[in-house]
PDB file of N, CA, C, O and CB in Angstrom:
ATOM      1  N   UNK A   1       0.847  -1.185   0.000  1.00  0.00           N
ATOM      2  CA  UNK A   1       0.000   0.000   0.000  1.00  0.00           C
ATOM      3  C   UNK A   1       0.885   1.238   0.000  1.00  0.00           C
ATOM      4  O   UNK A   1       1.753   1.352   0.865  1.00  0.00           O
ATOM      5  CB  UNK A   1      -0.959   0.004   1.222  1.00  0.00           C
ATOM      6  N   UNK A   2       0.718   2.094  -0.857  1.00  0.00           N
ATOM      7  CA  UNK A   2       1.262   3.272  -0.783  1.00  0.00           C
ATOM      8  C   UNK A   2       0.325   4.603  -0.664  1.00  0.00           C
ATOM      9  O   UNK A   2      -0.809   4.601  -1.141  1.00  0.00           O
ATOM     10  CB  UNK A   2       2.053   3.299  -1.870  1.00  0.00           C
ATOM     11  N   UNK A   3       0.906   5.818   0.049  1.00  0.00           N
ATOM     12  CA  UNK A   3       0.550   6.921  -0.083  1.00  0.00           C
ATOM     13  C   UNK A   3      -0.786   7.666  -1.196  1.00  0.00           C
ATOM     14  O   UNK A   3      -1.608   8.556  -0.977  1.00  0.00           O
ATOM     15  CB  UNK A   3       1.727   7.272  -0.259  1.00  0.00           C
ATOM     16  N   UNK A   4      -0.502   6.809  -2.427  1.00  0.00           N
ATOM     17  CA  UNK A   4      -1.261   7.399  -3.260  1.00  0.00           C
ATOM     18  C   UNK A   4      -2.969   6.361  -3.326  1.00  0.00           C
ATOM     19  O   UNK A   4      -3.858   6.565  -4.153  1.00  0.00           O
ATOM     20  CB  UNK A   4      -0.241   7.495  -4.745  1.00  0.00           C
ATOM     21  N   UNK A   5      -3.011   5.114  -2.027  1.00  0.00           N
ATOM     22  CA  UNK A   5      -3.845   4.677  -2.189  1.00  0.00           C
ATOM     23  C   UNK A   5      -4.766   5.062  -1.757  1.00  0.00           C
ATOM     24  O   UNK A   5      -4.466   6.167  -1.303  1.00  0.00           O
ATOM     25  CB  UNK A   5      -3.747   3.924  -2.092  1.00  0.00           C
ATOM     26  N   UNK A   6      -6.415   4.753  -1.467  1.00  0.00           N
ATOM     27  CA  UNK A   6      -7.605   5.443  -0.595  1.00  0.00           C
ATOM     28  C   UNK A   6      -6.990   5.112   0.960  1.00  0.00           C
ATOM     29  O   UNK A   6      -6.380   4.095   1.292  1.00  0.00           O
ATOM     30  CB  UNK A   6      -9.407   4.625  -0.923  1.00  0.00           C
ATOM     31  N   UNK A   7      -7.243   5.959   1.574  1.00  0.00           N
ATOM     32  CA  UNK A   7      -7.258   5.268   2.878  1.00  0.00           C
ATOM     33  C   UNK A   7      -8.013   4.514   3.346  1.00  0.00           C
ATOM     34  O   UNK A   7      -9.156   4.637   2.905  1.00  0.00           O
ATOM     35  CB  UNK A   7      -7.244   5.854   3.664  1.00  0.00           C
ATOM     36  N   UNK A   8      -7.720   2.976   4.827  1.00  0.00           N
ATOM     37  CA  UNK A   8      -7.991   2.336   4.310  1.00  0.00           C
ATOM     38  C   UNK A   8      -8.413   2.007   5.846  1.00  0.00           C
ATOM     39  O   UNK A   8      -9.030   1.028   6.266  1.00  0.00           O
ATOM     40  CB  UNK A   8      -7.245   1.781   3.291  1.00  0.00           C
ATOM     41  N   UNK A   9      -7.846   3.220   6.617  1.00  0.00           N
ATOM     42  CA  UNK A   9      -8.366   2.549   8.415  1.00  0.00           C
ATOM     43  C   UNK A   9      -8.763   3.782   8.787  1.00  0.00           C
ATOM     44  O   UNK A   9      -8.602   4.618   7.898  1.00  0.00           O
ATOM     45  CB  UNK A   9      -7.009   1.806   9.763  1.00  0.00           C
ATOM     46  N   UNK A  10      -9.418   4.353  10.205  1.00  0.00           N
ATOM     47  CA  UNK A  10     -10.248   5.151  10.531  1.00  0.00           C
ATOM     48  C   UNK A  10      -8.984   5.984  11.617  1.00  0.00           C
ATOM     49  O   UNK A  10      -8.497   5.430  12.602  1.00  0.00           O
ATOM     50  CB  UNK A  10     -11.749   4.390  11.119  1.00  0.00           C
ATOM     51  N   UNK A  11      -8.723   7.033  11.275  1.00  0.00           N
ATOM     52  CA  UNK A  11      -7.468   7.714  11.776  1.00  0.00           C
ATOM     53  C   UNK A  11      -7.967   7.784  14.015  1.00  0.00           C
ATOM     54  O   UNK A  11      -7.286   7.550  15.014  1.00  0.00           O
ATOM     55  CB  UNK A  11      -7.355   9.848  10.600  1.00  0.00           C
ATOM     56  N   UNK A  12      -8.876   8.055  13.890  1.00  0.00           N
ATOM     57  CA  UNK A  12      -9.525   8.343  15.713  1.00  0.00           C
ATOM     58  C   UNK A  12      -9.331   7.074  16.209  1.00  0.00           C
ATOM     59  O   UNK A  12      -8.766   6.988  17.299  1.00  0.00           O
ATOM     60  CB  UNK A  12     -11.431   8.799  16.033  1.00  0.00           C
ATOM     61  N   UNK A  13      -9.862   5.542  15.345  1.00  0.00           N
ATOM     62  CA  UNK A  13      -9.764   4.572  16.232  1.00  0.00           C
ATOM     63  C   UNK A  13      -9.015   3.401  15.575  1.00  0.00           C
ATOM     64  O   UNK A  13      -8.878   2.317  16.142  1.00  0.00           O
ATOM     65  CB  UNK A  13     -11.089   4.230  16.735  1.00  0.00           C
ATOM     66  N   UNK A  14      -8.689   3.588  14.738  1.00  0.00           N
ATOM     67  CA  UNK A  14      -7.447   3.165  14.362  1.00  0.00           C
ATOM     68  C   UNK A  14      -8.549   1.384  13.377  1.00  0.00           C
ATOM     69  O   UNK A  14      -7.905   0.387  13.053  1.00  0.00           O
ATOM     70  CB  UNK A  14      -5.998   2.934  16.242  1.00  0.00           C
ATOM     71  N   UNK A  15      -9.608   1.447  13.214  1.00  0.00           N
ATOM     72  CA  UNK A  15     -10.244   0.302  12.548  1.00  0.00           C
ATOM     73  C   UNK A  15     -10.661   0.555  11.334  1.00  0.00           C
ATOM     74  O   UNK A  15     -10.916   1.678  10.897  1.00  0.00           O
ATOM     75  CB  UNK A  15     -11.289  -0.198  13.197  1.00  0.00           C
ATOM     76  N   UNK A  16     -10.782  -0.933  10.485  1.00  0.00           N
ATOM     77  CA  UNK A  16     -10.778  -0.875   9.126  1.00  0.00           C
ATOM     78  C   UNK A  16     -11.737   0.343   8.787  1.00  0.00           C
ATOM     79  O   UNK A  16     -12.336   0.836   9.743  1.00  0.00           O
ATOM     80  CB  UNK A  16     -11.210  -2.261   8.503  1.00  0.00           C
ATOM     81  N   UNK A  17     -11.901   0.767   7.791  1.00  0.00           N
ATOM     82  CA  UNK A  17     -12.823   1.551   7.176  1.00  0.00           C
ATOM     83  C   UNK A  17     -12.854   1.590   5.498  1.00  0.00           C
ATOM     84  O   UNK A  17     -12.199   2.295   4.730  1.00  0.00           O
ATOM     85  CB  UNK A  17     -12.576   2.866   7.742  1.00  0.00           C
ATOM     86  N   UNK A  18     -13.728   0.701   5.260  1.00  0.00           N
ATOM     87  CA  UNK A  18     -13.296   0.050   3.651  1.00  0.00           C
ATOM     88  C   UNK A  18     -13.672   1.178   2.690  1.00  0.00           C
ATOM     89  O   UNK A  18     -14.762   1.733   2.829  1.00  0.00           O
ATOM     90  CB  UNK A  18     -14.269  -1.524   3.116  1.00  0.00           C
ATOM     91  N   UNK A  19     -12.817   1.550   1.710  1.00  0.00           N
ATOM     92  CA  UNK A  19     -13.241   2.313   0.800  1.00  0.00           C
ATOM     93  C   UNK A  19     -12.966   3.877   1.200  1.00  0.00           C
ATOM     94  O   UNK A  19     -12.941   4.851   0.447  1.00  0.00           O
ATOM     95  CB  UNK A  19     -14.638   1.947   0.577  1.00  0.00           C
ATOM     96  N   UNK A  20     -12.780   3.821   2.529  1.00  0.00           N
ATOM     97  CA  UNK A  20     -12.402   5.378   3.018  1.00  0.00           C
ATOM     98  C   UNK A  20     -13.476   5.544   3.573  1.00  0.00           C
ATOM     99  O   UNK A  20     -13.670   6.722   3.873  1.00  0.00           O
ATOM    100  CB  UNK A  20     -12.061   6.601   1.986  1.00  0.00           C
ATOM    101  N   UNK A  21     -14.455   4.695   3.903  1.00  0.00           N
ATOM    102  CA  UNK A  21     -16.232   5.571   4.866  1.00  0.00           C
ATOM    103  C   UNK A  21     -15.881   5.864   6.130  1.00  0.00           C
ATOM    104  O   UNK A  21     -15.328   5.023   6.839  1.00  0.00           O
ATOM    105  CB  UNK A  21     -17.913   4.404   5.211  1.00  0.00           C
ATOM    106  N   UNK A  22     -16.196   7.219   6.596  1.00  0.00           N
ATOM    107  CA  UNK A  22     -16.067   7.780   7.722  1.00  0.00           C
ATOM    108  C   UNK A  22     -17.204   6.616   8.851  1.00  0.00           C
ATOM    109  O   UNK A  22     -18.230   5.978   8.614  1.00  0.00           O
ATOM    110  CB  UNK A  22     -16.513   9.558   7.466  1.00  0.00           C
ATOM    111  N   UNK A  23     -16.394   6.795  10.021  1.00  0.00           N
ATOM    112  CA  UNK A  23     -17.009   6.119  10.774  1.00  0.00           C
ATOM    113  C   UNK A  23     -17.818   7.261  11.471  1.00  0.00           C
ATOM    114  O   UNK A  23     -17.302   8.345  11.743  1.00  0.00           O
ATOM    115  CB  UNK A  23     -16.146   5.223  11.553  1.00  0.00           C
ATOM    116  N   UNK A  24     -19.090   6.954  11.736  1.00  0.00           N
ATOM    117  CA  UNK A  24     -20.142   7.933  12.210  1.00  0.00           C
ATOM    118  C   UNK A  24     -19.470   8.085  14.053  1.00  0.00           C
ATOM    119  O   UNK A  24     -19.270   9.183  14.573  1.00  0.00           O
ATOM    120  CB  UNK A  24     -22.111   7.091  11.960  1.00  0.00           C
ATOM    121  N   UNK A  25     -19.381   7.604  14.310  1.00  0.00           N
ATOM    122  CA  UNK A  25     -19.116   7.674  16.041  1.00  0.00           C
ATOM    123  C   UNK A  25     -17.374   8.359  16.156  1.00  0.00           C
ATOM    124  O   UNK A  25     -16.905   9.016  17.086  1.00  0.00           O
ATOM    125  CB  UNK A  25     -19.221   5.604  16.927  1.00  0.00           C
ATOM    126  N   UNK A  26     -17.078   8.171  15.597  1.00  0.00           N
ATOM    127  CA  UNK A  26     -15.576   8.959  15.141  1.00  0.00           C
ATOM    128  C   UNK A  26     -15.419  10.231  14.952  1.00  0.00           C
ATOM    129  O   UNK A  26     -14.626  10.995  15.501  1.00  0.00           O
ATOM    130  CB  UNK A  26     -15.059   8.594  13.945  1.00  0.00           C
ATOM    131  N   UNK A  27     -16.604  10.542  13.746  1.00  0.00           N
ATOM    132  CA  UNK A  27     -16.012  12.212  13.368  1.00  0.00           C
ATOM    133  C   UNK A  27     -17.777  12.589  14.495  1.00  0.00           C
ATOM    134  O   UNK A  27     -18.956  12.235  14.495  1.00  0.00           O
ATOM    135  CB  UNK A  27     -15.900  12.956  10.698  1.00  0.00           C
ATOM    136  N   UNK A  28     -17.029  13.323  15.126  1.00  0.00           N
ATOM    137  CA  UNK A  28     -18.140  13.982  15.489  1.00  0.00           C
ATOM    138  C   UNK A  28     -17.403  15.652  15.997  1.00  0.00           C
ATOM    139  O   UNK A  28     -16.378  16.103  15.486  1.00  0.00           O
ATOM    140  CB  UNK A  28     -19.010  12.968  16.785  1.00  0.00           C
ATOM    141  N   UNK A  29     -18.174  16.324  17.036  1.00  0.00           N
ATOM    142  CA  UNK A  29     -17.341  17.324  16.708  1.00  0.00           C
ATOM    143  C   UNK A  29     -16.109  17.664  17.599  1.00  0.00           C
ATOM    144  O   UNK A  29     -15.187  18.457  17.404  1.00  0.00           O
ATOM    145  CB  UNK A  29     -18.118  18.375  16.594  1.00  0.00           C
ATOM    146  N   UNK A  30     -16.367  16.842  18.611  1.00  0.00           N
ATOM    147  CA  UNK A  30     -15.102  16.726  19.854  1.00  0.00           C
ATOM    148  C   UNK A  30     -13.948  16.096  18.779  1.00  0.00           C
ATOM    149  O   UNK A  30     -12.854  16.554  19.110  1.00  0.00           O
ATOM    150  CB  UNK A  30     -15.536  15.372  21.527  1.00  0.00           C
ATOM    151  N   UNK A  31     -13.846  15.369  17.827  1.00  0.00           N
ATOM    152  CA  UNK A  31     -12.948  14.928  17.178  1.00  0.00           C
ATOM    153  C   UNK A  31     -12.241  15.593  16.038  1.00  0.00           C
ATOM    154  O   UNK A  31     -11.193  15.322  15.451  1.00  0.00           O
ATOM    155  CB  UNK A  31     -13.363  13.988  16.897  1.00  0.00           C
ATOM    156  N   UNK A  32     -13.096  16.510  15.907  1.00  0.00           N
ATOM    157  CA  UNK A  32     -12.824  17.273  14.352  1.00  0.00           C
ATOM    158  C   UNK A  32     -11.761  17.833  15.136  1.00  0.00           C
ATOM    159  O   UNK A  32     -10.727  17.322  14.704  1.00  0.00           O
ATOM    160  CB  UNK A  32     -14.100  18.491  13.428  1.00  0.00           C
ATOM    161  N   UNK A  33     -11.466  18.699  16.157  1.00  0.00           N
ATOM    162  CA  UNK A  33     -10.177  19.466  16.557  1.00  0.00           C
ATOM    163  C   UNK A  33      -9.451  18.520  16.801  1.00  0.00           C
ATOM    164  O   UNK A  33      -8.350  18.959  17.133  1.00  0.00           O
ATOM    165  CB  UNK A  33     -10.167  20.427  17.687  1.00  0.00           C
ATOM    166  N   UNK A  34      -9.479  17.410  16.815  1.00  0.00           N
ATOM    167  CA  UNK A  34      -8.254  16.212  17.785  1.00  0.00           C
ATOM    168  C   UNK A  34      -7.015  16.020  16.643  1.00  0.00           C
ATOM    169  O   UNK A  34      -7.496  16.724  15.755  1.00  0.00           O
ATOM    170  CB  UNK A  34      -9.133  14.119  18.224  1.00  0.00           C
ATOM    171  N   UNK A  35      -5.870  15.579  16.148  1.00  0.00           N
ATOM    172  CA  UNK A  35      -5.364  15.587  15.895  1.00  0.00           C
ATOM    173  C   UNK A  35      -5.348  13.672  15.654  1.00  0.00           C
ATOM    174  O   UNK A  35      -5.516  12.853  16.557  1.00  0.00           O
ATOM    175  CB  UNK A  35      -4.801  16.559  16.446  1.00  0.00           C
ATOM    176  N   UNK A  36      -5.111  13.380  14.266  1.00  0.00           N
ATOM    177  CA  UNK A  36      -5.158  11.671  14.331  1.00  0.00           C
ATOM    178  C   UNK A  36      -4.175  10.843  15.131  1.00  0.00           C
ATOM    179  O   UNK A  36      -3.004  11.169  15.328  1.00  0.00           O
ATOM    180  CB  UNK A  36      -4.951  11.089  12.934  1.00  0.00           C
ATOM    181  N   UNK A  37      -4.833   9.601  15.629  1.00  0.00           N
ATOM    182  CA  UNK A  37      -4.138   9.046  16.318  1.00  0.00           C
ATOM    183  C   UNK A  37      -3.593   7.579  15.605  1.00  0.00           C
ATOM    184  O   UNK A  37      -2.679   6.866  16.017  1.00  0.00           O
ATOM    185  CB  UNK A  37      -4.857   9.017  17.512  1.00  0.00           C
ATOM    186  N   UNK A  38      -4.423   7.379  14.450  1.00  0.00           N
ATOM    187  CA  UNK A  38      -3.919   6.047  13.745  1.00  0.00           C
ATOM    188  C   UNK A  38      -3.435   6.584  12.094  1.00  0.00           C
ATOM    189  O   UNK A  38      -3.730   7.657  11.566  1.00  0.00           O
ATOM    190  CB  UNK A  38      -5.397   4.714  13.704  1.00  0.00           C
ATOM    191  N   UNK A  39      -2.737   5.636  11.603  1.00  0.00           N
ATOM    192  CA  UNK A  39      -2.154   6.126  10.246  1.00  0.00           C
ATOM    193  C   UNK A  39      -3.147   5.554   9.203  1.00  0.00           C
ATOM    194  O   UNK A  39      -3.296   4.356   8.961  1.00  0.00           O
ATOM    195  CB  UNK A  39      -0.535   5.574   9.950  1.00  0.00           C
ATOM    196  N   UNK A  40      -3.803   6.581   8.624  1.00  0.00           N
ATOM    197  CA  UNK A  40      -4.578   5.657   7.488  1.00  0.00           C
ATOM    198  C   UNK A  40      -4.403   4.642   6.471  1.00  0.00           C
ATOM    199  O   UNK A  40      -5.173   3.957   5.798  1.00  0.00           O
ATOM    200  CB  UNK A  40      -4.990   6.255   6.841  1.00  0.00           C
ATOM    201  N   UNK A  41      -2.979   4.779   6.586  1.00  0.00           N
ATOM    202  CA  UNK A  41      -2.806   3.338   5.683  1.00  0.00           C
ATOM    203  C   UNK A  41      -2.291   2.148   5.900  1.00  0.00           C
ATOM    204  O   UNK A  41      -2.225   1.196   5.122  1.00  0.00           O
ATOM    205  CB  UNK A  41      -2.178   3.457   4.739  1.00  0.00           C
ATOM    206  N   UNK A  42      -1.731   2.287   7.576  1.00  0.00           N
ATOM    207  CA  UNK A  42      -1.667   0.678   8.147  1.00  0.00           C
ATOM    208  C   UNK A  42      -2.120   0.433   9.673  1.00  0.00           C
ATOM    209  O   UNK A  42      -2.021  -0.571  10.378  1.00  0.00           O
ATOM    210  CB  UNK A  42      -0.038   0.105   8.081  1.00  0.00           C
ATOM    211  N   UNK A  43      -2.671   1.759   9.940  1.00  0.00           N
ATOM    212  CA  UNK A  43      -3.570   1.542  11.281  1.00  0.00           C
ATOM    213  C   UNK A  43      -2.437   1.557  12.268  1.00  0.00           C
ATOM    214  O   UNK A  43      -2.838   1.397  13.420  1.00  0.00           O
ATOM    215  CB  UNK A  43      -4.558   0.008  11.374  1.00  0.00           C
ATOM    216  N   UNK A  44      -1.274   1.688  12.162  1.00  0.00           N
ATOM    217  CA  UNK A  44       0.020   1.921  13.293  1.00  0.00           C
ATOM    218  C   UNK A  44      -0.552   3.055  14.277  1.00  0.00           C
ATOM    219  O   UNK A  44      -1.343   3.946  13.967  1.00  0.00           O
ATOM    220  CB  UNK A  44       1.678   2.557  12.471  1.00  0.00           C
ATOM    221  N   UNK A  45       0.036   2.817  15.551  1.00  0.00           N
ATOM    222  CA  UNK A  45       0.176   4.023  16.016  1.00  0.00           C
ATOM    223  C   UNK A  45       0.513   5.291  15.993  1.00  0.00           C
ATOM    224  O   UNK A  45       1.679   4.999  16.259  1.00  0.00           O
ATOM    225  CB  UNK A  45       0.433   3.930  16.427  1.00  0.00           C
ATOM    226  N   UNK A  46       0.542   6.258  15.927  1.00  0.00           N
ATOM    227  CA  UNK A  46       1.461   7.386  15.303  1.00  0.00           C
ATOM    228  C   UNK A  46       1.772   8.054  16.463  1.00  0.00           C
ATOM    229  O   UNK A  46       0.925   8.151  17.351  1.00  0.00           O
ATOM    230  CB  UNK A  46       0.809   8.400  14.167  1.00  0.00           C
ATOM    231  N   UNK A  47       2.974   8.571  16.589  1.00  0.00           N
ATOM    232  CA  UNK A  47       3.534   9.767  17.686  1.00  0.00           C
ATOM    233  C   UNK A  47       3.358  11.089  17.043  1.00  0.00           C
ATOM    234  O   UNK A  47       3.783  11.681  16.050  1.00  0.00           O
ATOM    235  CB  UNK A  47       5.240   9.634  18.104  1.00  0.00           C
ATOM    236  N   UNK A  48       2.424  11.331  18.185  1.00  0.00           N
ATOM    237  CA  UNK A  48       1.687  12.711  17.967  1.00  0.00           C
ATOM    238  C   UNK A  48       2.152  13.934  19.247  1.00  0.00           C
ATOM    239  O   UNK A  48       2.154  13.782  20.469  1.00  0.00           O
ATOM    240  CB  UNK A  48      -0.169  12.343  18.051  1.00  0.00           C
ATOM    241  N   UNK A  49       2.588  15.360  18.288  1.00  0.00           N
ATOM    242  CA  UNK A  49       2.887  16.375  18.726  1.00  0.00           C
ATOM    243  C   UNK A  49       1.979  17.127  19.239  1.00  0.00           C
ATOM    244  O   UNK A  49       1.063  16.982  18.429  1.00  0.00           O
ATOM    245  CB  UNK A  49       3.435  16.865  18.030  1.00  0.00           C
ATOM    246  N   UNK A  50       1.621  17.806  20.005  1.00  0.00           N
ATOM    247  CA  UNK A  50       0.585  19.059  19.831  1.00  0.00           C
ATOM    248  C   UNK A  50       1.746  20.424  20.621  1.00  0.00           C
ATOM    249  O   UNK A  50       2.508  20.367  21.585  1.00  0.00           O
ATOM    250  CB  UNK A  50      -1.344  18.673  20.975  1.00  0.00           C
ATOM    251  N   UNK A  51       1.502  21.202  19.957  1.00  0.00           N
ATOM    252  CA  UNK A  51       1.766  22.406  20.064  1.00  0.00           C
ATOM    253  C   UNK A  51       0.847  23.857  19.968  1.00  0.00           C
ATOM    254  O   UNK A  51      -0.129  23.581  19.272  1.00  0.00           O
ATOM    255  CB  UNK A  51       2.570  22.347  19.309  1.00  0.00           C
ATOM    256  N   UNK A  52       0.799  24.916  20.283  1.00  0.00           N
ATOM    257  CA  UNK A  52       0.328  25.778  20.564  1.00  0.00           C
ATOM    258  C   UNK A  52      -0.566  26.404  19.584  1.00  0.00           C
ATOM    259  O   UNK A  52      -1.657  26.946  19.759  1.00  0.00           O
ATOM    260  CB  UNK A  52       1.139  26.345  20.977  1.00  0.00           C
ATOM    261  N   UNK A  53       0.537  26.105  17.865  1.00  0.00           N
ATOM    262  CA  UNK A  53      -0.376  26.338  17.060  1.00  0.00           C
ATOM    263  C   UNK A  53      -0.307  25.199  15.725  1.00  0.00           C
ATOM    264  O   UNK A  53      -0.185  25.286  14.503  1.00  0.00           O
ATOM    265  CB  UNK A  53      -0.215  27.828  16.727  1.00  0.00           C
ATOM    266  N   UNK A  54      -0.450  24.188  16.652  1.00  0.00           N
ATOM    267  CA  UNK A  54      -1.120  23.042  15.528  1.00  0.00           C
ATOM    268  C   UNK A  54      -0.317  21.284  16.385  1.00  0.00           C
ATOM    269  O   UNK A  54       0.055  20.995  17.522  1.00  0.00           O
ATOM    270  CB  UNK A  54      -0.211  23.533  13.202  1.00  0.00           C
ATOM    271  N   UNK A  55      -0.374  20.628  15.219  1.00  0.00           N
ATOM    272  CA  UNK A  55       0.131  19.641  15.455  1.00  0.00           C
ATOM    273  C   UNK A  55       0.115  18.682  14.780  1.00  0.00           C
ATOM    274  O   UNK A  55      -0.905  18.414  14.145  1.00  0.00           O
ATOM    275  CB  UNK A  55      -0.093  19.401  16.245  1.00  0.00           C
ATOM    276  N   UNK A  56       1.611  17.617  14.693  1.00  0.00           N
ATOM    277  CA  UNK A  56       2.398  16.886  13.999  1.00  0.00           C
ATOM    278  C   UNK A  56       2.164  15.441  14.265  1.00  0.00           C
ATOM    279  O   UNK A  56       2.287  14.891  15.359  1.00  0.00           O
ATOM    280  CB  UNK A  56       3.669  17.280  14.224  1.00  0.00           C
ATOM    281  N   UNK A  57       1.869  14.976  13.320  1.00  0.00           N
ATOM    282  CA  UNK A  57       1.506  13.176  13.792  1.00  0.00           C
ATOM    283  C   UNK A  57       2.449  11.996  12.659  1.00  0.00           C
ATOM    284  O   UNK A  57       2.326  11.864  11.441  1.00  0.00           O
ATOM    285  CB  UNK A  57      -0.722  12.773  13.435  1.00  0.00           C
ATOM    286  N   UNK A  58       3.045  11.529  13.277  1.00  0.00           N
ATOM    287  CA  UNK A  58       4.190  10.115  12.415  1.00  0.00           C
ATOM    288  C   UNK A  58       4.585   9.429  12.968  1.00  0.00           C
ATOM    289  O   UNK A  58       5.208   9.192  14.003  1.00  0.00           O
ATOM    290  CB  UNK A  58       5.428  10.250  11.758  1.00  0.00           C
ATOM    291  N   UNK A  59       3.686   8.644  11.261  1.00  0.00           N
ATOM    292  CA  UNK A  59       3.999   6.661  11.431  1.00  0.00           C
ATOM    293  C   UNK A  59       4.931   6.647  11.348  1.00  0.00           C
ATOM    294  O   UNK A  59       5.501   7.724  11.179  1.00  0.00           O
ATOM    295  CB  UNK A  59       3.576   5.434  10.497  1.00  0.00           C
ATOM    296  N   UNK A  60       5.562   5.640  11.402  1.00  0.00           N
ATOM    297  CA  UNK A  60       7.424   4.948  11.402  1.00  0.00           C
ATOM    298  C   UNK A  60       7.111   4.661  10.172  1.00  0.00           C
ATOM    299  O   UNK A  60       8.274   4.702   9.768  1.00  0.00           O
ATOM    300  CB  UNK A  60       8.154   3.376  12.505  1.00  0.00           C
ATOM    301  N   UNK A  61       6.464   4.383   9.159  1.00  0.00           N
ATOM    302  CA  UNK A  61       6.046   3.652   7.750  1.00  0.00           C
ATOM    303  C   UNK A  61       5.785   4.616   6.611  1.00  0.00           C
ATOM    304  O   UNK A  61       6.341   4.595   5.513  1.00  0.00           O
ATOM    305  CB  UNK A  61       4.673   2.778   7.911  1.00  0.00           C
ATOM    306  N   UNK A  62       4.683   5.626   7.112  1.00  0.00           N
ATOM    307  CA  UNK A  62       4.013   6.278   5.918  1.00  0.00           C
ATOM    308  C   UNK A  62       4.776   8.107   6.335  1.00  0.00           C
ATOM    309  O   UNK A  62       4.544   9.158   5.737  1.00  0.00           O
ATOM    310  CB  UNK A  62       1.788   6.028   6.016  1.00  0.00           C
ATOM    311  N   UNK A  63       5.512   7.919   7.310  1.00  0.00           N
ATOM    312  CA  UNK A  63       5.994   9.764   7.195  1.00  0.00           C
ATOM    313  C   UNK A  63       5.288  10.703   8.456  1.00  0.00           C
ATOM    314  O   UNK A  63       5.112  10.203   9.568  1.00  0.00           O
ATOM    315  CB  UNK A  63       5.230  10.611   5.424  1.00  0.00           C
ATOM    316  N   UNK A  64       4.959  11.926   8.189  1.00  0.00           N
ATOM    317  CA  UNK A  64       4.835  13.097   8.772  1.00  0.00           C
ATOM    318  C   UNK A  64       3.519  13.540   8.416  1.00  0.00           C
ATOM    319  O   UNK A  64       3.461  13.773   7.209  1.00  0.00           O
ATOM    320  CB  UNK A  64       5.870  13.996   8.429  1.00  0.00           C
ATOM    321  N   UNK A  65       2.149  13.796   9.186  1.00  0.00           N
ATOM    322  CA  UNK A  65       1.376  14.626   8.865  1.00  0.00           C
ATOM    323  C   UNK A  65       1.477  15.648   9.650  1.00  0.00           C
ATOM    324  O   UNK A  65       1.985  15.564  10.768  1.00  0.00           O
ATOM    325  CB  UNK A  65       0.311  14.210   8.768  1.00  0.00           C
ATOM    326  N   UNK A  66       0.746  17.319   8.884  1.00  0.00           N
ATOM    327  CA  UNK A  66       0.943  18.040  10.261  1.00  0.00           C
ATOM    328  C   UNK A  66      -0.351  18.981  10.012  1.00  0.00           C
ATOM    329  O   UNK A  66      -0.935  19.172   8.945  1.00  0.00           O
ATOM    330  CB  UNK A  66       2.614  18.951  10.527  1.00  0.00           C
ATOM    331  N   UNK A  67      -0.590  19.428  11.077  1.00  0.00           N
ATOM    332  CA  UNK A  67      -2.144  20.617  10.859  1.00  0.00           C
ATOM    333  C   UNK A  67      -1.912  21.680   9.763  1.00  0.00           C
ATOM    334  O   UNK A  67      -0.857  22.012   9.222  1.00  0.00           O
ATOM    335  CB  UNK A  67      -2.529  21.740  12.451  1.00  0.00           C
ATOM    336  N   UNK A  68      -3.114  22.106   9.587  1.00  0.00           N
ATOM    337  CA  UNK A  68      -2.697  22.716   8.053  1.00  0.00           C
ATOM    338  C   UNK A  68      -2.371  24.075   8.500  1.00  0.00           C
ATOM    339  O   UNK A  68      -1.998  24.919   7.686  1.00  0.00           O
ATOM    340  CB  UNK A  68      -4.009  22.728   6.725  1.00  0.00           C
TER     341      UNK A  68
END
């Protein structure tokens, strides 16, 4: 699986999510500010930053995301 595929797990709880469908109990709105905690393309854990004005989340596998 690479970068350029759909994503393929649910970034909040880290479970399958086929095709990319948002999981309803996931995005809600306490989550929309949270920062992801799973990598969408192998469900790893990710080490996540938060800082003052944003924040940085990376898999050991797929790289660096960071707030926009």
């Amino acid at each position: 699986m690479t970068a350029s595929d759909p994503p393929a797990y649910c970034v909040h709880c880290g479970q399958a999510s086929p095709g990319g469908a948002d999981h309803d109990a996931c995005h809600n709105p306490r989550t929309a500010l949270e920062p992801p905690r799973f990598c969408v393309f192998c469900a790893r854990r990710m080490v996540v930053q938060v800082t003052p004005v944003g924040w940085t989340a990376r898999c050991s596998r797929h790289g660096e995301t960071a707030s926009g």
